[in-house]
ZAMARGU-4260 file (C-alpha; in steps of 0.2 Angstrom, whole numbers, plus 5000, padded with zeros to 4 digits):
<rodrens>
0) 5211/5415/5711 | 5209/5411/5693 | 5204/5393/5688 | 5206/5384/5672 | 5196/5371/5664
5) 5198/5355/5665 | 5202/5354/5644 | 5213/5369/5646 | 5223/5361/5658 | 5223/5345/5650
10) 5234/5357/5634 | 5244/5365/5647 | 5251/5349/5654 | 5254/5343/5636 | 5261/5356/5631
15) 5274/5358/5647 | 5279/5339/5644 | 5283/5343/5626 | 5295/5358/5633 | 5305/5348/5646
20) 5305/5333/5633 | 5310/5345/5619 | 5321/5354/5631 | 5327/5338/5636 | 5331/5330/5620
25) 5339/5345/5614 | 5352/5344/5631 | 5355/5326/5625 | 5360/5332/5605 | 5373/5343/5613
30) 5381/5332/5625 | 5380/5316/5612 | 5388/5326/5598 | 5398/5341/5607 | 5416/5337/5599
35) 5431/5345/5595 | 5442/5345/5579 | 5461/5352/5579 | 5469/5351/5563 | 5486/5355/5558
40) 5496/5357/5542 | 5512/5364/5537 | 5516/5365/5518 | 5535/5373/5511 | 5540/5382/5496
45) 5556/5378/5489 | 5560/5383/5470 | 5570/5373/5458 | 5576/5388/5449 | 5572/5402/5460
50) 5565/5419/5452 | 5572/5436/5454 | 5555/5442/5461 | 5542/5426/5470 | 5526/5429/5468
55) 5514/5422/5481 | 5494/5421/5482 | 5490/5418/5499 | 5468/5418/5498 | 5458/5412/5514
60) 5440/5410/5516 | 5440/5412/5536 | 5453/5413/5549 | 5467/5427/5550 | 5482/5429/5541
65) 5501/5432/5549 | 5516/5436/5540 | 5532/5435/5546 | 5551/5434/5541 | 5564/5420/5548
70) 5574/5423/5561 | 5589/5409/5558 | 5592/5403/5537 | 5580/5391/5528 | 5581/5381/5512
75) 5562/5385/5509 | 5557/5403/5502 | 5541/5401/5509 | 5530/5392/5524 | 5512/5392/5527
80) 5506/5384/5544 | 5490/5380/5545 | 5482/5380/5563 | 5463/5377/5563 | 5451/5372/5577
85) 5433/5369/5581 | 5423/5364/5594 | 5404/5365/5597 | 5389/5352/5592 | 5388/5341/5579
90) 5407/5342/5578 | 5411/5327/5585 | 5415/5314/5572 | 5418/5325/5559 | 5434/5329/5549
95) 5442/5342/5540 | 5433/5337/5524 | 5416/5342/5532 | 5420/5359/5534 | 5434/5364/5520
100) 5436/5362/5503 | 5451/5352/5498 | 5467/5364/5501 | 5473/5373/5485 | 5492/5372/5485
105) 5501/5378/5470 | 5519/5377/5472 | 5527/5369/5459 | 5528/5383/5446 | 5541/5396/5447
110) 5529/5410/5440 | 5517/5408/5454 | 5514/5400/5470 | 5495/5401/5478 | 5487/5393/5494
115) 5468/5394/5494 | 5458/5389/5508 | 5439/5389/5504 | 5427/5384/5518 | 5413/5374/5512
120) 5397/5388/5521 | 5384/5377/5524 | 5391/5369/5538 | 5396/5384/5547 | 5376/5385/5548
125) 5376/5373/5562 | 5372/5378/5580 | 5386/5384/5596 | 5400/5382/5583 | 5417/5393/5589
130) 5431/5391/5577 | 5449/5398/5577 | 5458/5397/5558 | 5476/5403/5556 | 5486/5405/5542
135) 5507/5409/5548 | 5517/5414/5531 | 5535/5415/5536 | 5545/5420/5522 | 5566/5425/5518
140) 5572/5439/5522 | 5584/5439/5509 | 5573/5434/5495 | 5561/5451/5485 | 5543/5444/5484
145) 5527/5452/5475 | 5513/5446/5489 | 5493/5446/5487 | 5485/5442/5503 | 5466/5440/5503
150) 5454/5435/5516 | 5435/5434/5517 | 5432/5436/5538 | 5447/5438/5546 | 5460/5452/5551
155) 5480/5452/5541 | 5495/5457/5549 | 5512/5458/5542 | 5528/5463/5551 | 5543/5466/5541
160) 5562/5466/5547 | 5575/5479/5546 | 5584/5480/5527 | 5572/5469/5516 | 5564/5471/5498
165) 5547/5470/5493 | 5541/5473/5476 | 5519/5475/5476 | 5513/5471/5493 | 5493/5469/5494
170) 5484/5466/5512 | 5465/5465/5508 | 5450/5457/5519 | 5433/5459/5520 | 5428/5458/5537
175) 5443/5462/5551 | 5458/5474/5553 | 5475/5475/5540 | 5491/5481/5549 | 5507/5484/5541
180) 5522/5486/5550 | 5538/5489/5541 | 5557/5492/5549 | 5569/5505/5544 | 5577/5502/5527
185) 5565/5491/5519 | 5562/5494/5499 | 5543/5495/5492 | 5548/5491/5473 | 5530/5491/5469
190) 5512/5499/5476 | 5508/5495/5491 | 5489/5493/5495 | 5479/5488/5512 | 5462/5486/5512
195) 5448/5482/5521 | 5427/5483/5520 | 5424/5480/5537 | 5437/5485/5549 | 5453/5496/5554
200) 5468/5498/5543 | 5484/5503/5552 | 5502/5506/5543 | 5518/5509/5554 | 5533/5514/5543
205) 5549/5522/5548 | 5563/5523/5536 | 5555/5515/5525 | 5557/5518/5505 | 5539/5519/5494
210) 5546/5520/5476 | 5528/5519/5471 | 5511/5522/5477 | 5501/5518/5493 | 5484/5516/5496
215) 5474/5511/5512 | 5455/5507/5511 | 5442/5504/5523 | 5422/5508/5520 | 5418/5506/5539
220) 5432/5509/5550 | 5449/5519/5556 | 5463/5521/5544 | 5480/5527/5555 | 5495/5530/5542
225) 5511/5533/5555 | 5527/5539/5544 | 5544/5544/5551 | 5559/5548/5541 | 5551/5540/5525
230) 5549/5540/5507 | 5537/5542/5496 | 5540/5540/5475 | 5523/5542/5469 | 5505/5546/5476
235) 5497/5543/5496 | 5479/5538/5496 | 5467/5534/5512 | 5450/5533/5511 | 5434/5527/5521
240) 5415/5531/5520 | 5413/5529/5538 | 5427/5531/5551 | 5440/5542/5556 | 5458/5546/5547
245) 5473/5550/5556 | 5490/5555/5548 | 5509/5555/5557 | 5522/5561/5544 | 5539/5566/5553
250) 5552/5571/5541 | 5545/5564/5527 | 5555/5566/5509 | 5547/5562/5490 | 5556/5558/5474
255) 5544/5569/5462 | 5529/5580/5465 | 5518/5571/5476 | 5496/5571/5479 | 5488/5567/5495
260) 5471/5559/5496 | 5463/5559/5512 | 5445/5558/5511 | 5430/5551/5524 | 5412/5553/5523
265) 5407/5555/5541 | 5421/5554/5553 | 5437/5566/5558 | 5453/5569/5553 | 5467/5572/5561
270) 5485/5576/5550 | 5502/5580/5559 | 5516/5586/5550 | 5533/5592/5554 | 5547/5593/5544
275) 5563/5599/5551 | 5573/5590/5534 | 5571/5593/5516 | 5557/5589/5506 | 5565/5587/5490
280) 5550/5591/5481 | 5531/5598/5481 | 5515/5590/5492 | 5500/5594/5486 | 5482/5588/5492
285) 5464/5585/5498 | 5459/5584/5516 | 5438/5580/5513 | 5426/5574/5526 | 5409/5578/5523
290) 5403/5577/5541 | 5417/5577/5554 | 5431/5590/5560 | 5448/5592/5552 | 5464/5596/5562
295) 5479/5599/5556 | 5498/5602/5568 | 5509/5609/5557 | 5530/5613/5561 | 5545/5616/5550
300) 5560/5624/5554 | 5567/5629/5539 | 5564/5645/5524 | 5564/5633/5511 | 5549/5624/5515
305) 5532/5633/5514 | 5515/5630/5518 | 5497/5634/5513 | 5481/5627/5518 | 5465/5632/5509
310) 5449/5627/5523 | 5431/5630/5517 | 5416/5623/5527 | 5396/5623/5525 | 5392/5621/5545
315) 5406/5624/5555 | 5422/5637/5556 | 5439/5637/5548 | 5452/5644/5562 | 5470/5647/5563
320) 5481/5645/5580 | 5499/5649/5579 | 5512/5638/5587 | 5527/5648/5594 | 5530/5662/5585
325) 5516/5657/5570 | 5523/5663/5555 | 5506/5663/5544 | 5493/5676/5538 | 5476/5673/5535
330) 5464/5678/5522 | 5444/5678/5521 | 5431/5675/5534 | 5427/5660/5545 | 5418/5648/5533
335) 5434/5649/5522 | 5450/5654/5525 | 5469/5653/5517 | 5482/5650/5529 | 5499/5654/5522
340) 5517/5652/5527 | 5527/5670/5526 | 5539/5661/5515 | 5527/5652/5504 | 5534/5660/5490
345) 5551/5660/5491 | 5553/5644/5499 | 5561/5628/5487 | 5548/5616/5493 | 5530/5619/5497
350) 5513/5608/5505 | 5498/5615/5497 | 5484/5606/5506 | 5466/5609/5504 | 5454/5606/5520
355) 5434/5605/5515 | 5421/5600/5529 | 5401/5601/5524 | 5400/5598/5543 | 5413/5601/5556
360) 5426/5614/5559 | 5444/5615/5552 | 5455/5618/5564 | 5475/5622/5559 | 5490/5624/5571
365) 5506/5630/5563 | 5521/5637/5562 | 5534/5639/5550 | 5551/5645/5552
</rodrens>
């Protein structure tokens, strides 16, 4: 049995009150100042001389941002609901002043409408804080807008209807996921960018028209770029540094002679492609990981549409597997390889794709008719 002095436990007995008293007080500084504060806010676009083309700025410190079309007719061209609520100490009592800046709401000129919400940082500081900020822009569908969506932390999501016009559509946070989901018929008349620094980007398009260029961004995180009976009128672009790509295009068709960038620094890629329609014009691209595999599925069933796919590796293999009856030749060794369709030649249209891995295989399933 070990004994203590009387001194020593003279400080131990100080020094357990002081806990339970600290402790104690704490307890009381939660429960006396534990609140909650909702707040809600709805603000409305409506133009006096409406443009051909509204441009809105939609910026957000915090929170996550969800667009959306009407369902039924509105006067207004654009609505923003606001929906915030925290709860947690040192809450209770405070209002919407202590925690945001005063609301920036622009909507009076008919060049340019913005909505800013800037959260004011140092109060976020405080201790067992949980917060849920949304941001709802509903707009018309029979209105063409140019949209810039930015958000600090927080994810974006936009849905759009069957038949609409967009002109340039950007979806950018820093922290948290960008989906774009688009019905058949709708009309990109501008670029079309979604971006994010931390977090997944997703786009979903089926017969969906991009006259221009698209680009989807992400430094740590997944891109997935889903296409079905689409167009392209310019240039496709996905990058990440750290993160997987994958890449759906069934039946896609392009207005002029289009470039691919796919490129991740450590993660896989995965690209799918069959074309069972015309192309209307020549794909050519880069497929670049520099640690990760790259798999490619490739199908088309006609003569004019021809295929090639240049693989080169450092670690790793470059392998061909035919699908059905195949319909490619190799050339060169394992670390790099052409893979070409027997009509690559002759065919009207052609994907030319290069594949390079520093560290992985390059896998390619084919077969071209």
């Amino acid at each position: 049995m070990i004994y203590l002095k009387k001194s020593n436990r003279i400080l131990l007995i100080i020094v357990s009150i002081c806990i339970v008293s600290g402790g104690t007080a704490f307890g009381f500084l939660i429960l006396s100042t534990w609140g909650e504060l909702p707040y809600k806010n709805t603000y409305y676009y409506t133009p006096i001389t409406p443009s051909t083309i509204e441009r809105i700025n939609v910026n957000s410190d915090i929170g996550s941002i969800n667009i959306n079309y009407n369902k039924t007719p509105t006067d207004y061209y654009a609505k923003i609901d606001l929906d915030i609520r925290i709860k947690g100490m040192l809450v209770d009592g405070k209002s919407f002043q202590d925690f945001f800046y005063p609301i920036i709401w622009q909507n009076q000129s008919t060049q340019e409408i913005s909505f800013i919400l800037d959260a004011k940082a140092s109060t976020w500081l405080t201790f067992s804080i949980s917060q849920r900020v949304k941001i709802n822009l509903t707009l018309r569908s029979d209105v063409i807008y140019d949209l810039n969506t930015q958000a600090s932390t927080g994810s974006i999501r936009m849905d759009i209807p069957p038949n609409s016009i967009l002109n340039n559509t950007i979806l950018s946070t820093s922290t948290g996921s960008v989906s774009l989901n688009a019905a058949k018929n709708t009309k990109f008349l501008g670029d079309v960018e979604i971006s994010t620094n931390t977090g997944s980007v997703a786009l979903y398009a089926n017969q969906i028209n991009f006259t221009q260029s698209l680009g989807a961004f992400t430094s740590t995180g997944s891109i997935r770029l889903n296409f079905s009976n689409s167009f392209i009128g310019r240039h496709l672009v996905g990058t990440t540094s750290t993160g997987s790509i994958n890449f759906n295009s069934f039946n896609m068709k392009y207005s002029i002679n289009d470039n691919w960038e796919l490129r991740t620094s450590t993660g896989s890629i995965d690209v799918n492609i069959i074309q069972n329609t015309e192309i209307n014009a020549n794909v050519k691209g880069a497929i670049r990981t520099s640690t990760g595999s790259i798999d490619v599925y490739y199908k088309d069933n006609s003569a004019n549409i021809g295929a090639q796919f240049t693989g080169s590796t450092s670690t790793g293999s470059v392998d061909y597997d035919p699908i059905g009856s195949g319909g490619f030749i190799e050339m060169g060794g394992s670390k790099s390889k052409i893979i070409t369709s027997n009509d690559y030649n002759s065919a009207t249209n052609t994907y030319t794709l290069s594949l390079t891995a520093s560290t992985g295989s390059i896998d390619v399933n084919g077969e071209s008719l």
